[in-house]
N, C-alpha and C positions, 0 to 999 in steps of 0.2 A: 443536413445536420446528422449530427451522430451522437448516441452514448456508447462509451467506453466502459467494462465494466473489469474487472482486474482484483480475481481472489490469490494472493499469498500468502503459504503456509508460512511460516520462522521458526528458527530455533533462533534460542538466546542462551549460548551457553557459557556464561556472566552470570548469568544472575544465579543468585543462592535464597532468594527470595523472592516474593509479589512486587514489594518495594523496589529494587533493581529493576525488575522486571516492568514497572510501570513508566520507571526514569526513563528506558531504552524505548519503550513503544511512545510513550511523549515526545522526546525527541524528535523521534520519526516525526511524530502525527502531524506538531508544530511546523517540524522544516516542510514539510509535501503541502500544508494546505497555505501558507504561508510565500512559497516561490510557487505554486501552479493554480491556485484555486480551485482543487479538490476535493469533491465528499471522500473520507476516508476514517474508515473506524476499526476498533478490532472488532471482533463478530465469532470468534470460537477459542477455547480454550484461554476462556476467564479467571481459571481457578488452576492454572499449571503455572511454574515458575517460569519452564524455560522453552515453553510452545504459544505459537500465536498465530491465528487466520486472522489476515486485514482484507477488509474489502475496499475496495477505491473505485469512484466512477470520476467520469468526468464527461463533460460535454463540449461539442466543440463542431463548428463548422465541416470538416476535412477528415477524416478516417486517420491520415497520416500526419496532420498534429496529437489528435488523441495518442498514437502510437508513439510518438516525441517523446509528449509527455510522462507516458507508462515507462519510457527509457529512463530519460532524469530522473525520474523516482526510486526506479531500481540502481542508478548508479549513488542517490543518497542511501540505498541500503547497505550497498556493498561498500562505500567509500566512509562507511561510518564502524566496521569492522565489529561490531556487537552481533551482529544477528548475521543467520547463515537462510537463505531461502530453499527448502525443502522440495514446493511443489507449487504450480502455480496454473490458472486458468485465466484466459482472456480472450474478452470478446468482444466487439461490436456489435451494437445493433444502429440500425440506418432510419432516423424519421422520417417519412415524409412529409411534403407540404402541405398543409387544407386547403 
């Protein structure tokens, strides 16, 4: 078993307020946990209109489904054309068995 753990940065440069800015990260947050069954939140930059760190993990048998899945996610970023991805961190970690 594995967790997957997946920090990206965003710009939103739409939005002219919080409100914009909430509609676009919803969006996201709705479609990712909704097609993959992922924890997924924003986690930095609460109070900017047009910057956002989301974290996303997920769990999953195989290194290289988690990896799938961090794909689809990012192709709902890019293929939703609101938000620009800045910087990003990913990692596995490996459970073992008891």
């Amino acid at each position: 078993m594995v967790v997957g753990v997946w920090k990206v940065e965003l710009h939103i440069p739409s939005a002219q307020n919080l409100k914009d800015k909430r509609n676009v990260m919803q969006s996201i947050l709705v479609k990712s946990r909704n097609r993959f069954n992922v924890s997924i939140a924003e986690i930095d930059y609460h109070d900017k209109w047009q910057r956002s760190v989301m974290g996303i993990a997920c769990v999953d048998l195989e290194t290289r489904r988690a990896k799938d899945i961090f794909t689809s996610i990012r192709r709902i970023l890019e293929e939703d054309g609101n938000v620009i991805i800045v910087n990003e961190y990913i990692n596995f970690y490996p459970l073992g068995s008891e």
